[in-house]
LUMFI-151214 format. One record per residue (C-alpha): residue in three letters; x, y, z; residue number from 1. Coordinates in nm, 2 decimals, m for minus. Layout:
! LUMFI-151214
+------+--------+--------+--------+-----+
: code :     px :     py :     pz : pos :
+------+--------+--------+--------+-----+
:  ALA :      X :      Y :      Z : NUM :
...
+------+--------+--------+--------+-----+
This chain:
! LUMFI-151214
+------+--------+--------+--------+-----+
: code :     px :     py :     pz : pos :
+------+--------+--------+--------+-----+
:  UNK :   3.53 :  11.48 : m15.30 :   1 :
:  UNK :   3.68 :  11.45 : m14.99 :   2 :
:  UNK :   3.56 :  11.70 : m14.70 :   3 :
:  UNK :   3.67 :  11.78 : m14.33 :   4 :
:  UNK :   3.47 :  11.97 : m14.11 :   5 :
:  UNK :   3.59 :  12.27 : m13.89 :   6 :
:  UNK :   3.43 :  12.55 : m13.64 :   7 :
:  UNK :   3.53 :  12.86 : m13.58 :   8 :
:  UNK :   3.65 :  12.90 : m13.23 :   9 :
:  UNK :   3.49 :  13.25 : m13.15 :  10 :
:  UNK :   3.16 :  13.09 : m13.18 :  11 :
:  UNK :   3.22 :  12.83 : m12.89 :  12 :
:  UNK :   3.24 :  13.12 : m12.62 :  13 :
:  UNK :   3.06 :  13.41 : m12.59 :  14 :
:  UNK :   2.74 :  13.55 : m12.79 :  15 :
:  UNK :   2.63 :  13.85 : m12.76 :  16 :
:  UNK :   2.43 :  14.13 : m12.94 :  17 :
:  UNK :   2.32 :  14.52 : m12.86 :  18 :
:  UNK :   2.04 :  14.35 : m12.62 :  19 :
:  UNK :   2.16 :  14.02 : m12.45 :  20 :
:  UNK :   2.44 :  13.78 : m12.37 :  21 :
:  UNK :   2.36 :  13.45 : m12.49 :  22 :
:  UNK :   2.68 :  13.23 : m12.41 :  23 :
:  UNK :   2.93 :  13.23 : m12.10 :  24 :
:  UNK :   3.26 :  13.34 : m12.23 :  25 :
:  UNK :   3.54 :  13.05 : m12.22 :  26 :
:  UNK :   3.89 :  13.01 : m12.25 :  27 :
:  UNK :   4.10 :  12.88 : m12.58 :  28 :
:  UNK :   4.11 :  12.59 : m12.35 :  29 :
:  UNK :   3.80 :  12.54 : m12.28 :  30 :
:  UNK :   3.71 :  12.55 : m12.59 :  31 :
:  UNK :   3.92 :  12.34 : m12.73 :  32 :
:  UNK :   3.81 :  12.05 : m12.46 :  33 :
:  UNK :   3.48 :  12.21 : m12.52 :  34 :
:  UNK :   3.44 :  12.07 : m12.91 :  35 :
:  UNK :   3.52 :  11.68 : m12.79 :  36 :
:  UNK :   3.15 :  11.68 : m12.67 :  37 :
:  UNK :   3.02 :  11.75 : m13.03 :  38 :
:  UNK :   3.12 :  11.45 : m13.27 :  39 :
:  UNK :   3.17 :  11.53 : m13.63 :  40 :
:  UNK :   3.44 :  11.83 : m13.64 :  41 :
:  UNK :   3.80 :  11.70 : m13.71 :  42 :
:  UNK :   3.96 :  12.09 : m13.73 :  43 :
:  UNK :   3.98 :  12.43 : m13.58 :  44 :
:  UNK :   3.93 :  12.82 : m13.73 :  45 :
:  UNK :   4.15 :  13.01 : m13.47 :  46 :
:  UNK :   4.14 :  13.39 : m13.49 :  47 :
:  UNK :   4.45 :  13.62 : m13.54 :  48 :
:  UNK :   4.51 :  13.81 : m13.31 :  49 :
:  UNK :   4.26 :  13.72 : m13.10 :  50 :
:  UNK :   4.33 :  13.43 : m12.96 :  51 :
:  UNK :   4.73 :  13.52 : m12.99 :  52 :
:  UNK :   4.75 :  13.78 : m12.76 :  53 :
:  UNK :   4.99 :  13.56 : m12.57 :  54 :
:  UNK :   5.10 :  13.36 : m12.84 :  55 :
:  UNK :   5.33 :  13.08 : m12.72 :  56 :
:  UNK :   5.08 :  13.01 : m12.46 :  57 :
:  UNK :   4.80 :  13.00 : m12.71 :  58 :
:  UNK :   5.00 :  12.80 : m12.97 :  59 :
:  UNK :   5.13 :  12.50 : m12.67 :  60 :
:  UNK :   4.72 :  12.47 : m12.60 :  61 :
:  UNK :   4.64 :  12.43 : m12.97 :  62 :
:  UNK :   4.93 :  12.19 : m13.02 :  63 :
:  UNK :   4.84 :  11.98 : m12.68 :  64 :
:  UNK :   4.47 :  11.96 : m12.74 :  65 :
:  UNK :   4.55 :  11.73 : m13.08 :  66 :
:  UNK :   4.27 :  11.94 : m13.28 :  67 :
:  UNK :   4.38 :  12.00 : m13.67 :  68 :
:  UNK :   4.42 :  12.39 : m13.75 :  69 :
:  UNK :   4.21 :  12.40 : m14.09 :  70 :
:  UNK :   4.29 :  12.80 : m14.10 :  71 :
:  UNK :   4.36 :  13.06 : m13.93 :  72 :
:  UNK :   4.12 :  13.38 : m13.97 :  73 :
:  UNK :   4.29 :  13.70 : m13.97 :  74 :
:  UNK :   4.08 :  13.99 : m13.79 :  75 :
:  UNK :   4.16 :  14.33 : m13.96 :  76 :
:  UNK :   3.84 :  14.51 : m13.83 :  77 :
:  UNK :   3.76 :  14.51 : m13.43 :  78 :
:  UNK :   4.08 :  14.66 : m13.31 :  79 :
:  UNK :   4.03 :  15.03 : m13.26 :  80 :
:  UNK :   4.34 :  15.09 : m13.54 :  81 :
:  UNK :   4.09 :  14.93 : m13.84 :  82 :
:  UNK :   3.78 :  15.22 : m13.69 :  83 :
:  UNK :   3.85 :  15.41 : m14.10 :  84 :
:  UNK :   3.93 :  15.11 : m14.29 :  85 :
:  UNK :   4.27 :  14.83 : m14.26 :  86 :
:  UNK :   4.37 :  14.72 : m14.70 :  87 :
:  UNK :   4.17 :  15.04 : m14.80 :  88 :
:  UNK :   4.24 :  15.35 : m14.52 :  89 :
:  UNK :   4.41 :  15.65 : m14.66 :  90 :
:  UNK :   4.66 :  15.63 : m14.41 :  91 :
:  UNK :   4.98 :  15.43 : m14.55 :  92 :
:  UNK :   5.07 :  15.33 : m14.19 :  93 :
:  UNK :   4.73 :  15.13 : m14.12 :  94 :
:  UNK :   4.74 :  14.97 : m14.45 :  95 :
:  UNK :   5.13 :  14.86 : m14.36 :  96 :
:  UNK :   4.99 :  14.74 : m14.06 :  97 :
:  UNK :   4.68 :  14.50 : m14.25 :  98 :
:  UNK :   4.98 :  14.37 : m14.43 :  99 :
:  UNK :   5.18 :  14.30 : m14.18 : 100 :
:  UNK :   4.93 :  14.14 : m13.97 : 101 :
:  UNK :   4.83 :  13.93 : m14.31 : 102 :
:  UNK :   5.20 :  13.79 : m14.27 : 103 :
:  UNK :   5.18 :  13.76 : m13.93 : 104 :
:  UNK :   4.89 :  13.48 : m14.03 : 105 :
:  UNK :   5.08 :  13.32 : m14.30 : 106 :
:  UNK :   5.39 :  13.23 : m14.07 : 107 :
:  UNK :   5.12 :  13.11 : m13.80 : 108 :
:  UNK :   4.95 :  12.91 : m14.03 : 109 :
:  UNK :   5.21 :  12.78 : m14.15 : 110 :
:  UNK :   5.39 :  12.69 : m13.80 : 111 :
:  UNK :   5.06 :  12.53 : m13.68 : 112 :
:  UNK :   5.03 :  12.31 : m13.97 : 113 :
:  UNK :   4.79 :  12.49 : m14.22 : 114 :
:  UNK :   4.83 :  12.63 : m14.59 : 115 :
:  UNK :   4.52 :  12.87 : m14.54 : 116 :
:  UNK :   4.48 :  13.21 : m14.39 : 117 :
:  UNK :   4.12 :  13.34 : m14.41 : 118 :
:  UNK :   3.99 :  13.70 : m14.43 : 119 :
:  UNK :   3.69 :  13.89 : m14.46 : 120 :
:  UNK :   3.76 :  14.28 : m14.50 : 121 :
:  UNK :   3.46 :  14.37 : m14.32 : 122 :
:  UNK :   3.59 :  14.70 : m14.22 : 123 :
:  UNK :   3.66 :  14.86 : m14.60 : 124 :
:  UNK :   3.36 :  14.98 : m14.73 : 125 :
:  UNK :   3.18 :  15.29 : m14.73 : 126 :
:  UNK :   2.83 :  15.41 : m14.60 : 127 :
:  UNK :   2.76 :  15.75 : m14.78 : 128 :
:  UNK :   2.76 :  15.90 : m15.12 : 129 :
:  UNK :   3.08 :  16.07 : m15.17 : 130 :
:  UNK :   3.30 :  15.93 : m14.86 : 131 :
:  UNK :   3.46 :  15.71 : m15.05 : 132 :
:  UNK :   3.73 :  15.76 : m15.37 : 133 :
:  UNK :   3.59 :  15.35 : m15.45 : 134 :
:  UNK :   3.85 :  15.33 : m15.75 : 135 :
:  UNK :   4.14 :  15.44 : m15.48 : 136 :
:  UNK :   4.00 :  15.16 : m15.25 : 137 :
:  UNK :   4.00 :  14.88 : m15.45 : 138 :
:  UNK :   4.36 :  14.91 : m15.60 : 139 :
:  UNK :   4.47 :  14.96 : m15.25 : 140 :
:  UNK :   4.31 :  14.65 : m15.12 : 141 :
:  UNK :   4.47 :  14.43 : m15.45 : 142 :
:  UNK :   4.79 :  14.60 : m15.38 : 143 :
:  UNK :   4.73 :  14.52 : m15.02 : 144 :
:  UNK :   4.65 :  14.15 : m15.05 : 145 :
:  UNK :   4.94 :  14.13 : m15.34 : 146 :
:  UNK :   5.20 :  14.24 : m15.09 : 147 :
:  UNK :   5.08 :  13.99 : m14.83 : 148 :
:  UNK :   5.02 :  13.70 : m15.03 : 149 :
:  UNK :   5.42 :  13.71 : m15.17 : 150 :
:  UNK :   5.49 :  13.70 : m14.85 : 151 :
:  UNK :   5.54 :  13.34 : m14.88 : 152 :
:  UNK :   5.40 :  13.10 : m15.16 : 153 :
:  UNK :   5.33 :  12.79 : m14.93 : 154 :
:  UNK :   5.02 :  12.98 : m14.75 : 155 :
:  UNK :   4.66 :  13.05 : m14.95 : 156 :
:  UNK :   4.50 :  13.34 : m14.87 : 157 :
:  UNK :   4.14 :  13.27 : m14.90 : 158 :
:  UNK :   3.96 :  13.64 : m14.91 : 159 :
:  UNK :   3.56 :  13.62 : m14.82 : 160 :
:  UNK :   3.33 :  13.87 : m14.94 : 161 :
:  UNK :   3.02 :  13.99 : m14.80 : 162 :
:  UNK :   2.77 :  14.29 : m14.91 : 163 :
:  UNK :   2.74 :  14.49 : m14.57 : 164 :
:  UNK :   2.87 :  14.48 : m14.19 : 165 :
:  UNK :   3.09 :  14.66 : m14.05 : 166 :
:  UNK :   3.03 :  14.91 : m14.37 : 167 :
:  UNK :   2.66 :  14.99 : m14.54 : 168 :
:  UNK :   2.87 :  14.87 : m14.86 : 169 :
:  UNK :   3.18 :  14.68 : m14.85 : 170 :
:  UNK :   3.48 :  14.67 : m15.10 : 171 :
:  UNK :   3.50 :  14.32 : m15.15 : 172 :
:  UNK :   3.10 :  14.26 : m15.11 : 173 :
:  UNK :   3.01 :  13.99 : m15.37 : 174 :
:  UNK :   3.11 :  13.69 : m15.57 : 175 :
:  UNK :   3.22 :  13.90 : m15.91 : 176 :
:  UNK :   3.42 :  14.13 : m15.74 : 177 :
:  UNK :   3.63 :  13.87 : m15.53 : 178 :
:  UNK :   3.71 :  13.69 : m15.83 : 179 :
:  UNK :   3.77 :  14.02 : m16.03 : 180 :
:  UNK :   4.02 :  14.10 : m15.74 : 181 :
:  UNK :   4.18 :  13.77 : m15.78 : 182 :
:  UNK :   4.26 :  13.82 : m16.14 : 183 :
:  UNK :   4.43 :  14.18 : m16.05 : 184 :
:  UNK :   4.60 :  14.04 : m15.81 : 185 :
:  UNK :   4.76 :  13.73 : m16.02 : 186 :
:  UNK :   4.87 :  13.51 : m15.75 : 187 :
:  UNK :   4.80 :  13.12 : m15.73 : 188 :
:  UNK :   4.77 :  13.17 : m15.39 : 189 :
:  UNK :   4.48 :  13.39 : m15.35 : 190 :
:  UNK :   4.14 :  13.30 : m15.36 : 191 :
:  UNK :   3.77 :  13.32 : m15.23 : 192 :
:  UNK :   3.61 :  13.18 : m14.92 : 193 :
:  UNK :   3.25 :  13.12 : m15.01 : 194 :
:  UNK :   3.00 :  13.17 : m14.71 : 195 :
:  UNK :   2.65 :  13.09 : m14.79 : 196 :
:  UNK :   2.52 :  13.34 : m14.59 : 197 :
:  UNK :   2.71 :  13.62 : m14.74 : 198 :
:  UNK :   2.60 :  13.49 : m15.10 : 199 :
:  UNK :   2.21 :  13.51 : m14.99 : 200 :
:  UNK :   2.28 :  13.86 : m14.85 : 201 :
:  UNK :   2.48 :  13.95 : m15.14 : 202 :
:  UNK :   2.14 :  13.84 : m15.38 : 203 :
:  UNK :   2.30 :  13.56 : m15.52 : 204 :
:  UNK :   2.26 :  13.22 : m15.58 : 205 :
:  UNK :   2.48 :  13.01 : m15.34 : 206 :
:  UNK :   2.47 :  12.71 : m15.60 : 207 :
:  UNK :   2.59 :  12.96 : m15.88 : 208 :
:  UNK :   2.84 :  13.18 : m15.72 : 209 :
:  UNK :   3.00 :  12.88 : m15.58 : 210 :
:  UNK :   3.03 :  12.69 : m15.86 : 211 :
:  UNK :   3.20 :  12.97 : m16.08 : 212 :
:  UNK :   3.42 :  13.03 : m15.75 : 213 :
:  UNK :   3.51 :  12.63 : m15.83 : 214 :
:  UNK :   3.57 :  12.66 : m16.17 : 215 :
:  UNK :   3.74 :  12.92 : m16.14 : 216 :
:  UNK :   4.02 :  12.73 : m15.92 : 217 :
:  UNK :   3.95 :  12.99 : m15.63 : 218 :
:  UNK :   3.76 :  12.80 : m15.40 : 219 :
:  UNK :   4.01 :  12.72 : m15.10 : 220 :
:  UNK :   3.75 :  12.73 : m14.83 : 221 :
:  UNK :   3.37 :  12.74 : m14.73 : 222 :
:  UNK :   3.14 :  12.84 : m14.45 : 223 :
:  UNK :   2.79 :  12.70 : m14.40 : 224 :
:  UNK :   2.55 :  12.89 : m14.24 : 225 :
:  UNK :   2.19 :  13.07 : m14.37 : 226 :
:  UNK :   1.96 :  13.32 : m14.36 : 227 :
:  UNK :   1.66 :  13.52 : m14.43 : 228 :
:  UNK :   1.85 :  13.71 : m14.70 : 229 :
:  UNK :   1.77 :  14.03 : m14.48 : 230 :
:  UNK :   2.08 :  13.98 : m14.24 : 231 :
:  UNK :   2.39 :  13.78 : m14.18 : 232 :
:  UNK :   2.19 :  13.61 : m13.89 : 233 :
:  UNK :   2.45 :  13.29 : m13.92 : 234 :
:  UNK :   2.17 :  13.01 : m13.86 : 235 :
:  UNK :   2.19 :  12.62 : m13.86 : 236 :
:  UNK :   2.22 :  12.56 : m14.22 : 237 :
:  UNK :   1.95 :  12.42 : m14.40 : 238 :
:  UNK :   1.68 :  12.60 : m14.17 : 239 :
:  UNK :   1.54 :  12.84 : m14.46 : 240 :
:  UNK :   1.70 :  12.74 : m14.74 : 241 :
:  UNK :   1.70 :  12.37 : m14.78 : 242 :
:  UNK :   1.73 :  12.36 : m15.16 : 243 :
:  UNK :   2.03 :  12.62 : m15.17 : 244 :
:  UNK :   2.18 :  12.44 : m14.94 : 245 :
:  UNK :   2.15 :  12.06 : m15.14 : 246 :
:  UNK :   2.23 :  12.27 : m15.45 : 247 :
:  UNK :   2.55 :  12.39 : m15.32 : 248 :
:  UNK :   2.67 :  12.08 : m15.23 : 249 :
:  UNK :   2.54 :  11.88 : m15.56 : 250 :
:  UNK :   2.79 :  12.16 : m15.74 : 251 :
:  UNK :   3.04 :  12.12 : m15.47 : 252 :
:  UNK :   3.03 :  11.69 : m15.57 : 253 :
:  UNK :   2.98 :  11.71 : m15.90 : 254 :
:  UNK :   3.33 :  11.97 : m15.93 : 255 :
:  UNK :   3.49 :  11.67 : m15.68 : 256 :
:  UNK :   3.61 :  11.96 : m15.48 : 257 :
:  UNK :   3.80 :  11.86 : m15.12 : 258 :
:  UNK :   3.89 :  12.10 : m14.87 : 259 :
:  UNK :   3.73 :  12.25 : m14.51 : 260 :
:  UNK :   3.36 :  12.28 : m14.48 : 261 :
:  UNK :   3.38 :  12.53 : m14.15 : 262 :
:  UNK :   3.03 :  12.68 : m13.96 : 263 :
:  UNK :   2.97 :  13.05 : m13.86 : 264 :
:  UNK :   2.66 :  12.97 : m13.67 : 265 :
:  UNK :   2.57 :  13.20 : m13.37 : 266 :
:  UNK :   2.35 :  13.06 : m13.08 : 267 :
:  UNK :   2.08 :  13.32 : m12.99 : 268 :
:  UNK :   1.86 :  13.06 : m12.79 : 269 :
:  UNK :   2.02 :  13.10 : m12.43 : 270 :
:  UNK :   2.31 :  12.84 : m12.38 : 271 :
:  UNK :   2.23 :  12.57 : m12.59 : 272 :
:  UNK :   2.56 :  12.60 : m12.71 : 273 :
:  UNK :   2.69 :  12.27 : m12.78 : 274 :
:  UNK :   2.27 :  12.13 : m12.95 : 275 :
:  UNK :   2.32 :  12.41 : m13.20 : 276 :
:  UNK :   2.64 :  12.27 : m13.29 : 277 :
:  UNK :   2.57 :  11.94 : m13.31 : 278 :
:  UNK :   2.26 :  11.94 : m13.50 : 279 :
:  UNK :   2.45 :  12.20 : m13.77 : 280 :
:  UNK :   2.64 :  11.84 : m13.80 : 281 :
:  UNK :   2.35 :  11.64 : m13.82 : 282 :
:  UNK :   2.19 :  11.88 : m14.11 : 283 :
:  UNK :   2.53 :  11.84 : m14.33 : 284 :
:  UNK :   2.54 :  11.47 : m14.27 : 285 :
:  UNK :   2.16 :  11.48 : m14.36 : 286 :
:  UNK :   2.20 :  11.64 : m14.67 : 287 :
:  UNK :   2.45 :  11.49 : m14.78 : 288 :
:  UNK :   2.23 :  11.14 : m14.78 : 289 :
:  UNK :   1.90 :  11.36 : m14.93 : 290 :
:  UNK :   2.15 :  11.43 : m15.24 : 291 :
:  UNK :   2.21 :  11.08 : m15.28 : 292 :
:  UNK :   1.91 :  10.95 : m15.21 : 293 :
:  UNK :   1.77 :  11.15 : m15.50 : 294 :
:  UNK :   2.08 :  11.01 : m15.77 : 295 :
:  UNK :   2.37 :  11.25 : m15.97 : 296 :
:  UNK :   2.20 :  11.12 : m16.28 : 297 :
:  UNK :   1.87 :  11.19 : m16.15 : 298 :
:  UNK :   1.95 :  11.57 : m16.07 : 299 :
:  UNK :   2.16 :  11.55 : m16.40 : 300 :
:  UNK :   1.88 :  11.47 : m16.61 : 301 :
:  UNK :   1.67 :  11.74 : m16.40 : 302 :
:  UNK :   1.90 :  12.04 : m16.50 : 303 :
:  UNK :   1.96 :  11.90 : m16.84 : 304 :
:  UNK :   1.57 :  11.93 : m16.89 : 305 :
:  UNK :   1.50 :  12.24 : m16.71 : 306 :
:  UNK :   1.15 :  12.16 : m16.65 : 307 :
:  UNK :   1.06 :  12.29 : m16.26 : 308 :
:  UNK :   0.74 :  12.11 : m16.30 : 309 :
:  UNK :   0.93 :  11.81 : m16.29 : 310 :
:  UNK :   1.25 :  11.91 : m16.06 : 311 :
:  UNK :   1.00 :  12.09 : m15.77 : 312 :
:  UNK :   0.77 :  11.76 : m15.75 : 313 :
:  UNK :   1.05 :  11.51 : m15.74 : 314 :
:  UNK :   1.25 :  11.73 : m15.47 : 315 :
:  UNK :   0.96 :  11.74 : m15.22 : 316 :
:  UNK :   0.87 :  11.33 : m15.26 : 317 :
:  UNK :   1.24 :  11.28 : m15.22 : 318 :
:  UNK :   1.18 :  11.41 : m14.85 : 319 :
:  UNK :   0.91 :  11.18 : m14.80 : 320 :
+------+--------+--------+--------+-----+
């Protein structure tokens, strides 16, 4: 298993939510000189269209700064164009424009030296009984994501799913359904990006719904993050769920999967910007030594026996 760690670049500037700002807003430039002061990250998450709005500009301070692009993430729900959907609206001309925005991100990715476009269809979704045709939805978003992804064959399209936000219930909202929608679609180069804060929301178990993603062949990308299960409150990984989170990444080893492990964590504590960040880094590196401190053939044997009498003791003294 070989792993690189990337941040998204929207969460190094500002934070805000209905109440309070939390972060000063910064420049792509300041952000990029920004992330030399937290050790650990080798690549970038850049948002399309973002941080593209004047795009040879943005694209000479990516290229200058020496930072690795790991993906770009393709926005198809803030502009005021995705308010009644972007894959899924029942207007033909917003849909074109998802599309071509989703090939916009292919030729960006590629020209900045990435296979991987990321994309979380936030905005299709519906949030009352009978708004919705949900059969008309879905087989616009797979023909959607189809059109894109021939685009061109050298750029994965790694489609994340969450349950709710923007939507009460979004399109593409769990694990099942993403890999259901890869399978309509048929393309090699579409698959899942598994956040484990969208898989707690969702009701799942991160450990599980990631390691089907795996075997599946769909997992291009992850995010790291957690929560209560209530919200998608993006926290420092670990802090509620510790044994998700060493569960995930036992499945993660044991499949030998390599690729980007990226962080949607939000600061909410006032400007402590760069100690969240670096102790998200701290928790992975941390992990990563609990789960083999404790042994592969030790947690082997443990799932072989399924005896939590056993597994629960020996995962607390293993902390000790």
């Amino acid at each position: 298993m070989r792993i690189r760690h990337a941040v998204n670049m929207g969460l190094l500037g500002q934070q805000r939510d209905r109440f309070h700002v939390y972060t000063e807003p910064r420049s792509l430039a300041e952000r990029l000189e920004l992330l030399r002061a937290i050790p650990g990250y080798q690549g970038i998450e850049v948002i399309y269209p973002l941080e593209f709005r004047e795009r040879d500009a943005r694209i000479g301070e990516i290229r200058a700064s020496g930072w690795t692009v790991a993906a770009i993430n393709l926005n198809v729900k803030s502009d005021p164009q995705w308010r009644n959907g972007s894959f899924t609206s029942s207007d033909k001309g917003t849909r074109q424009a998802a599309i071509r925005d989703l090939k916009i991100s292919m030729d960006l990715a590629a020209e900045l030296g990435t296979d991987l476009v990321t994309c979380c269809t936030l905005i299709d979704g519906h949030n009352y009984p009978f708004q919705a045709d949900y059969v008309a939805q879905w087989h616009r978003l797979v023909e959607g994501i189809r059109e894109g992804a021939q685009h061109r064959a050298d750029v994965r399209i790694a489609l994340e799913y969450k349950t709710k936000e923007s939507r009460k219930h979004c399109t593409l909202g769990d694990a099942g359904r993403a890999l259901h929608l890869c399978h309509q679609v048929g393309l090699e180069n579409v698959g899942v990006t598994f956040d484990v804060g969208h898989a707690l929301i969702a009701g799942e178990c991160p450990a599980a719904a990631c390691a089907l993603i795996a075997d599946a062949g769909k997992l291009f990308y992850t995010h790291f993050n957690d929560n209560g299960t209530d919200w998608d409150w993006d926290m420092i990984p670990g802090s509620v769920h510790v044994w998700d989170l060493l569960e995930t990444l036992y499945y993660l080893q044991r499949a030998d999967w390599s690729g980007w492990f990226s962080y949607d964590v939000v600061t909410r504590s006032g400007d402590d910007l760069l100690g969240v960040q670096v102790t998200t880094i701290r928790v992975m590196h941390a992990a990563e030594k609990l789960l083999g401190k404790i042994g592969r053939e030790r947690l082997d044997t443990m799932i072989e026996r399924g005896a939590p009498h056993e597994s629960v003791g020996a995962l607390w003294e293993a902390l000790l």
